[in-house]
Backbone as JSON Lines, residues from 0, in Angstrom:
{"i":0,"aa":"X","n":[-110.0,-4.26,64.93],"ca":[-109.82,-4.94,63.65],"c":[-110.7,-6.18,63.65]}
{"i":1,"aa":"X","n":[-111.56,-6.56,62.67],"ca":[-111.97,-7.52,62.51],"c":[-111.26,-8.13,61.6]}
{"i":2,"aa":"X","n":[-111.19,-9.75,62.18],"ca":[-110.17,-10.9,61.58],"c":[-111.4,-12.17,61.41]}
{"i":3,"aa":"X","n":[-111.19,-12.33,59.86],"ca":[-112.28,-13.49,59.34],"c":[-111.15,-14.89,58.61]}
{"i":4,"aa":"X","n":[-111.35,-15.56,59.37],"ca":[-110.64,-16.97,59.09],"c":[-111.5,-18.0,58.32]}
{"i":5,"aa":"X","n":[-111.25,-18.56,57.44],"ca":[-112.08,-19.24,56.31],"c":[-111.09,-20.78,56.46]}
{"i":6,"aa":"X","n":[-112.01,-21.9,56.89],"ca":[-111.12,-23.01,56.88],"c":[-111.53,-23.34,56.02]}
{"i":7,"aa":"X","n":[-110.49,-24.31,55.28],"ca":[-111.09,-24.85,53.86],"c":[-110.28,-25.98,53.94]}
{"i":8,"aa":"X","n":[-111.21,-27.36,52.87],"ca":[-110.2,-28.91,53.01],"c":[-110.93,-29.51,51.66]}
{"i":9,"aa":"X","n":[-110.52,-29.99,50.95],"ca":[-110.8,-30.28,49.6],"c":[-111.21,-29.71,49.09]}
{"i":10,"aa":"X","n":[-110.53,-28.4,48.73],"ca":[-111.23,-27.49,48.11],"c":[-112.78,-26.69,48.67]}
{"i":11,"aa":"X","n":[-112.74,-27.36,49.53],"ca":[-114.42,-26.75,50.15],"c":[-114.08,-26.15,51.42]}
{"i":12,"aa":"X","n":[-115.11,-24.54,51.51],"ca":[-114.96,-24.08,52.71],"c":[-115.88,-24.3,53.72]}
{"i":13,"aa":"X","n":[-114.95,-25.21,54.86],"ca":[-116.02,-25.85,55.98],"c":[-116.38,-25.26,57.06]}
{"i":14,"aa":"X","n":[-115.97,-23.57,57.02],"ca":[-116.64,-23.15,57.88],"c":[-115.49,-21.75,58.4]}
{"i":15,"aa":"X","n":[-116.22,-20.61,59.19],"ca":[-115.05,-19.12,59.14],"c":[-115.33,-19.18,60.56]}
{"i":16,"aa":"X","n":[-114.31,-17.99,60.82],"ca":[-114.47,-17.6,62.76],"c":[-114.39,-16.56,61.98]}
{"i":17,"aa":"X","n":[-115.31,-15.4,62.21],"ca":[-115.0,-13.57,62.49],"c":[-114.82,-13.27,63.75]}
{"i":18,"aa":"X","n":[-114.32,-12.76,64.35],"ca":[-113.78,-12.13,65.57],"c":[-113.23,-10.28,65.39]}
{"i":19,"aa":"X","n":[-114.14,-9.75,66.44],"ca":[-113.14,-8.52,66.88],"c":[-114.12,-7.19,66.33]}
{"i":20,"aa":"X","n":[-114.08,-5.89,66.15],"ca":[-114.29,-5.05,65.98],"c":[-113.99,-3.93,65.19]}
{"i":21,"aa":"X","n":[-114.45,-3.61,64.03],"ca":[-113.56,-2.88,63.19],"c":[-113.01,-1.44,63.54]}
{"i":22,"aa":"X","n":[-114.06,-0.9,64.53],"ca":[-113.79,0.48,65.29],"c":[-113.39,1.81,64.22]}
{"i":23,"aa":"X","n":[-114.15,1.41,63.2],"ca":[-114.12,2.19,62.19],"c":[-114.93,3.44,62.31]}
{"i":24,"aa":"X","n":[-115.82,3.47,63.38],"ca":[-116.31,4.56,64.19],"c":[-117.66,3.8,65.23]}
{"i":25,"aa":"X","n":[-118.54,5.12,65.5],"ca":[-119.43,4.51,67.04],"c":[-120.0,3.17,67.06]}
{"i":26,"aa":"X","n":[-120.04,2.37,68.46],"ca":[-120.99,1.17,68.24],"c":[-122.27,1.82,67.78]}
{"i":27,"aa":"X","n":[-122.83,1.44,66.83],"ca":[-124.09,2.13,66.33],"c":[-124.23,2.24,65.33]}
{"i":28,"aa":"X","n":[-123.05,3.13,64.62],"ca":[-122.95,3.84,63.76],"c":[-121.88,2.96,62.4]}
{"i":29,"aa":"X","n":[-121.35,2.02,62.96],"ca":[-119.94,1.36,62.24],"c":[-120.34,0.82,61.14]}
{"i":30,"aa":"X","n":[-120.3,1.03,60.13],"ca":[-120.65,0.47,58.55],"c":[-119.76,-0.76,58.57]}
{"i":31,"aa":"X","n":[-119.0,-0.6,58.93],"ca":[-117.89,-1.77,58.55],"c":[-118.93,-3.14,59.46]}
{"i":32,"aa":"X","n":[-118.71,-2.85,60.57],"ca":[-119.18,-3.95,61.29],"c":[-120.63,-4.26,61.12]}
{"i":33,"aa":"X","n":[-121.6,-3.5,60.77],"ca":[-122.87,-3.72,60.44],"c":[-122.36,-4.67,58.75]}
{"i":34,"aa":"X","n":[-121.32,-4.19,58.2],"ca":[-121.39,-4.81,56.83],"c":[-121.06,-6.11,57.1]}
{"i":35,"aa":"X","n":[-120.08,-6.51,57.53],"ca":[-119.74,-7.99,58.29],"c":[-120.59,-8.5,58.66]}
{"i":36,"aa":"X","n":[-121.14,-8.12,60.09],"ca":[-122.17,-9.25,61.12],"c":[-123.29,-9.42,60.35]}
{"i":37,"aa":"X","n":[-124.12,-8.35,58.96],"ca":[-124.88,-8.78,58.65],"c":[-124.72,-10.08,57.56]}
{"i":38,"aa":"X","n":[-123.92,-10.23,57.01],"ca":[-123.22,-10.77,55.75],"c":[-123.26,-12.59,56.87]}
{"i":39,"aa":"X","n":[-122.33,-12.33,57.89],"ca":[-122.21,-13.68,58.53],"c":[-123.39,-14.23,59.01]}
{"i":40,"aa":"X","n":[-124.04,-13.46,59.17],"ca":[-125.37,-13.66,59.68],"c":[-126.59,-14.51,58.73]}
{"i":41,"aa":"X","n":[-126.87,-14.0,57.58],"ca":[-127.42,-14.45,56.5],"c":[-126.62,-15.71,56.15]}
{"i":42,"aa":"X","n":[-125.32,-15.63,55.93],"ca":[-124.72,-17.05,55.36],"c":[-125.4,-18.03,56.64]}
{"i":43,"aa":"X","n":[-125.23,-17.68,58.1],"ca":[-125.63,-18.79,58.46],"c":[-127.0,-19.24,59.14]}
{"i":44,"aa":"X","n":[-127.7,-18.09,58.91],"ca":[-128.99,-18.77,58.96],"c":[-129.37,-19.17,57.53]}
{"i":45,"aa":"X","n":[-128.93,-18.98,56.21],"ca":[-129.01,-19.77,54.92],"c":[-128.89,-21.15,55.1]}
{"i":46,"aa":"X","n":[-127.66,-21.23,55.89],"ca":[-127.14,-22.79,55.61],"c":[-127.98,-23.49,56.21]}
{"i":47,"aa":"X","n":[-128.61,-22.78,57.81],"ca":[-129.18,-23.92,58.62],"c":[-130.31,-23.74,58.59]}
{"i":48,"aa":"X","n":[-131.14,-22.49,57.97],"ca":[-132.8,-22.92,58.01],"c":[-133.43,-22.65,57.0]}
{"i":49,"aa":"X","n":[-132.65,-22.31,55.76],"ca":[-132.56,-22.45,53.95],"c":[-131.82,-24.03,53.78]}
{"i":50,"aa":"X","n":[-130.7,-23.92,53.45],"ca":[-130.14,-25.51,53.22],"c":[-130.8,-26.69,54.34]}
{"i":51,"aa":"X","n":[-131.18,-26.45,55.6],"ca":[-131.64,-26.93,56.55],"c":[-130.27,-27.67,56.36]}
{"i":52,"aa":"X","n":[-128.74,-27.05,57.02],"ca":[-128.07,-28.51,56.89],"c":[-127.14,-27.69,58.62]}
{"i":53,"aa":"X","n":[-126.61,-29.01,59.43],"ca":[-126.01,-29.27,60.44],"c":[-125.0,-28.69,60.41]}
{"i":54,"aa":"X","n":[-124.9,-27.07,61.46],"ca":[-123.78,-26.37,61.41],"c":[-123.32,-25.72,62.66]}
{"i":55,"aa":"X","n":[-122.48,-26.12,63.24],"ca":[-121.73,-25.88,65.02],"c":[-121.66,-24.43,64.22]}
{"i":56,"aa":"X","n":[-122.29,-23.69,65.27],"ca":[-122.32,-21.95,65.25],"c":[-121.87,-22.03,66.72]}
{"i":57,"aa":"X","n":[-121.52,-20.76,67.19],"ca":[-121.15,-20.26,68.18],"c":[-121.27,-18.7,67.83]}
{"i":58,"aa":"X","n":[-121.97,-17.7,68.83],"ca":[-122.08,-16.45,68.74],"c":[-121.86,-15.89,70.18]}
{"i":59,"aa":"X","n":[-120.81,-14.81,70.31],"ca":[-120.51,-13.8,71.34],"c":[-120.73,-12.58,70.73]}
{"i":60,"aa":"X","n":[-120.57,-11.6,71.61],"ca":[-120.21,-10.48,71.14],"c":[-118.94,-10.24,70.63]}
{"i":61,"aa":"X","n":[-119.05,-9.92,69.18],"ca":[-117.94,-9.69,68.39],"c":[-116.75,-10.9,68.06]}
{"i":62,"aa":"X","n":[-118.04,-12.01,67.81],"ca":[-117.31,-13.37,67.83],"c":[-118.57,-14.36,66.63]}
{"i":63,"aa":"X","n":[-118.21,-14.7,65.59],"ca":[-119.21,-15.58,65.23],"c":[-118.48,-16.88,64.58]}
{"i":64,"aa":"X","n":[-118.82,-18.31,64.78],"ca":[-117.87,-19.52,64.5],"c":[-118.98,-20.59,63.87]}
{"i":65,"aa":"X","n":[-118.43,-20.48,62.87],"ca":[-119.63,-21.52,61.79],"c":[-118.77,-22.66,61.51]}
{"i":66,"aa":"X","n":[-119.16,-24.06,62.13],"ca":[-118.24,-25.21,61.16],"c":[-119.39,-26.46,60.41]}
{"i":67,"aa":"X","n":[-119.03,-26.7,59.51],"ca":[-120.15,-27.6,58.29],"c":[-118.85,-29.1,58.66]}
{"i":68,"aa":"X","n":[-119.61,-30.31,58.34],"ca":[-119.16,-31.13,57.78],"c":[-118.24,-31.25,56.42]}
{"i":69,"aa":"X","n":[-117.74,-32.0,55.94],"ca":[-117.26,-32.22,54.54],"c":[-118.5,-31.58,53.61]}
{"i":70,"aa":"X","n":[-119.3,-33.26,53.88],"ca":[-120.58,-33.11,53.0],"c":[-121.56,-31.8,53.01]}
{"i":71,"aa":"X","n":[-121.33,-31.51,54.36],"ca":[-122.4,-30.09,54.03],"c":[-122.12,-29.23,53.75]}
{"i":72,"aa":"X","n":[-120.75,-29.19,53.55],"ca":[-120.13,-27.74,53.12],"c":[-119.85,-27.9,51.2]}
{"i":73,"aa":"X","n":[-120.39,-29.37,50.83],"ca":[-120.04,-29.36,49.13],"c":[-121.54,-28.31,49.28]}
{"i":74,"aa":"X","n":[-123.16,-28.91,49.76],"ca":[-124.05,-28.48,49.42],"c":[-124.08,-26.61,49.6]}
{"i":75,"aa":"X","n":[-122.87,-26.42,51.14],"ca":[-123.08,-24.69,51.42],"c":[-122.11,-24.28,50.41]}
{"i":76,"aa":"X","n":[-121.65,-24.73,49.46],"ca":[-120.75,-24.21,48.73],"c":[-120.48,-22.8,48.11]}
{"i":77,"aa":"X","n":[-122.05,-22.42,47.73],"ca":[-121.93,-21.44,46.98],"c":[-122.4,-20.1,48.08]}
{"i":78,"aa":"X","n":[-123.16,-20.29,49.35],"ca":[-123.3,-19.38,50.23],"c":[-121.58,-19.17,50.51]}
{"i":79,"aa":"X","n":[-121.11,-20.07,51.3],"ca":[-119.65,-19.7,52.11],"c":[-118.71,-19.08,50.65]}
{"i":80,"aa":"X","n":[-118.69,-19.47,49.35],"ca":[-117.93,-18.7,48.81],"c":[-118.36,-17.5,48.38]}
{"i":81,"aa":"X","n":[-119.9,-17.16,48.73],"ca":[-119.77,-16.03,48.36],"c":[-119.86,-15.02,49.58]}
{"i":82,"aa":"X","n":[-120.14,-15.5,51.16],"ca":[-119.05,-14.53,52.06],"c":[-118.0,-14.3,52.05]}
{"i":83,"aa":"X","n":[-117.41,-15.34,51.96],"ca":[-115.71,-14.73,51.11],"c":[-115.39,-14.25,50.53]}
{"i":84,"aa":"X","n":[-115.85,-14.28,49.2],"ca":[-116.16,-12.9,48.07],"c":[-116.5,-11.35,48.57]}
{"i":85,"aa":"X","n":[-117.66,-12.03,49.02],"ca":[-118.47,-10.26,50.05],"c":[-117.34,-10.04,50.74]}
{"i":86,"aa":"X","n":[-116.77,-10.37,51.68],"ca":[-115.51,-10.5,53.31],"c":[-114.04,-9.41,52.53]}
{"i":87,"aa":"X","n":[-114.02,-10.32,51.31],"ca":[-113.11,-9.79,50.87],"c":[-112.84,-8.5,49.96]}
{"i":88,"aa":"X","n":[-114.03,-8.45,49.69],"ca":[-114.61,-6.81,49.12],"c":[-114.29,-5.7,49.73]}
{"i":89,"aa":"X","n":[-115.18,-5.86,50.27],"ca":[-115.02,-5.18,52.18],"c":[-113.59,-4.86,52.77]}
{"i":90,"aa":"X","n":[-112.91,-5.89,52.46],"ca":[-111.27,-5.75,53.02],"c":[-110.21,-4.86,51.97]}
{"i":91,"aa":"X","n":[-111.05,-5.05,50.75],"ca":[-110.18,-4.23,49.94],"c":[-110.61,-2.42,49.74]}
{"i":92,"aa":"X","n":[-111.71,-2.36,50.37],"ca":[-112.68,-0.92,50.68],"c":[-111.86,-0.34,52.1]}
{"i":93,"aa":"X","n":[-111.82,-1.47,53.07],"ca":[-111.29,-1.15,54.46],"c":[-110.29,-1.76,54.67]}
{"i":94,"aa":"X","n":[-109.18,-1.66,54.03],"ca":[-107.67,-2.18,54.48],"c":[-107.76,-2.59,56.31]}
{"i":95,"aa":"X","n":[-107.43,-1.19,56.62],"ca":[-107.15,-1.11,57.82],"c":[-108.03,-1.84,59.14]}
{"i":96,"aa":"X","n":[-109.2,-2.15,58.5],"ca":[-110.55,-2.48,59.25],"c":[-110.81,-3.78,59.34]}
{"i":97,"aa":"X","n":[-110.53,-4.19,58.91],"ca":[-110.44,-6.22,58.42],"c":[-109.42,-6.8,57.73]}
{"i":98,"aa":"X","n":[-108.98,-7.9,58.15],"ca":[-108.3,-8.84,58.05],"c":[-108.86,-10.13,57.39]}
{"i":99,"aa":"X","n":[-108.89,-10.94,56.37],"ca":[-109.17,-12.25,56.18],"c":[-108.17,-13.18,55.54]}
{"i":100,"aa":"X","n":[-108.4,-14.18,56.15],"ca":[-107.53,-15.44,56.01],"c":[-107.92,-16.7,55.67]}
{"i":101,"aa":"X","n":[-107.26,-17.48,54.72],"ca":[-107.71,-19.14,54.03],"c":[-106.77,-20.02,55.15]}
{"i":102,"aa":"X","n":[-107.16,-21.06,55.79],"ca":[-106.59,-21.64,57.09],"c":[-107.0,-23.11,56.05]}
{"i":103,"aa":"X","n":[-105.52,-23.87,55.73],"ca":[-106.37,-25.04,54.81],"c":[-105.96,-26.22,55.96]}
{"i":104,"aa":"X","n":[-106.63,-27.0,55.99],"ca":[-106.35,-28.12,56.91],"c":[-106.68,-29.17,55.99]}
């Protein structure tokens, strides 16, 4: 199961953890997870070498952790809401396959 956590704090989202594997079929072959990692992927090379703005990433296998400032997350505004949008598409196509969550702090 892949689980996508979206933190958000004045209304702005400052940044997601995806974690995990949708195992929706072969490493190779998995639509689900190619649809995800590519999606997280673009948002955050957008933010940091399109927006050029300051963003703690962290990448493992089957692990990706993006956090923005306040301020940089008013300017990533419209990338991060629209992985969430995309994230949540996806979740309503693949119930069983992904998980996403609003974490407000």
């Amino acid at each position: 199961m892949i689980n996508a956590v979206f933190t958000v704090s004045g209304g702005y989202v400052l940044g997601f953890e995806i974690s995990g594997h949708s195992d929706f079929s072969e490493q190779g072959s998995d639509i689900v997870c190619s649809a995800v990692s590519s999606a997280a992927y673009m948002t955050a090379n957008t933010i940091t070498e399109v927006q050029h703005l300051n963003a703690e990433i962290t990448v493992n296998d089957g692990f990706m952790k993006l956090n923005l400032s306040q301020q940089d997350a008013k300017t990533a505004e419209v990338i991060l809401n629209g992985l969430l949008l995309h994230l949540n598409a996806l979740k309503e196509e693949y119930k069983e396959f992904i998980k996403v969550k609003i974490s407000e702090v």
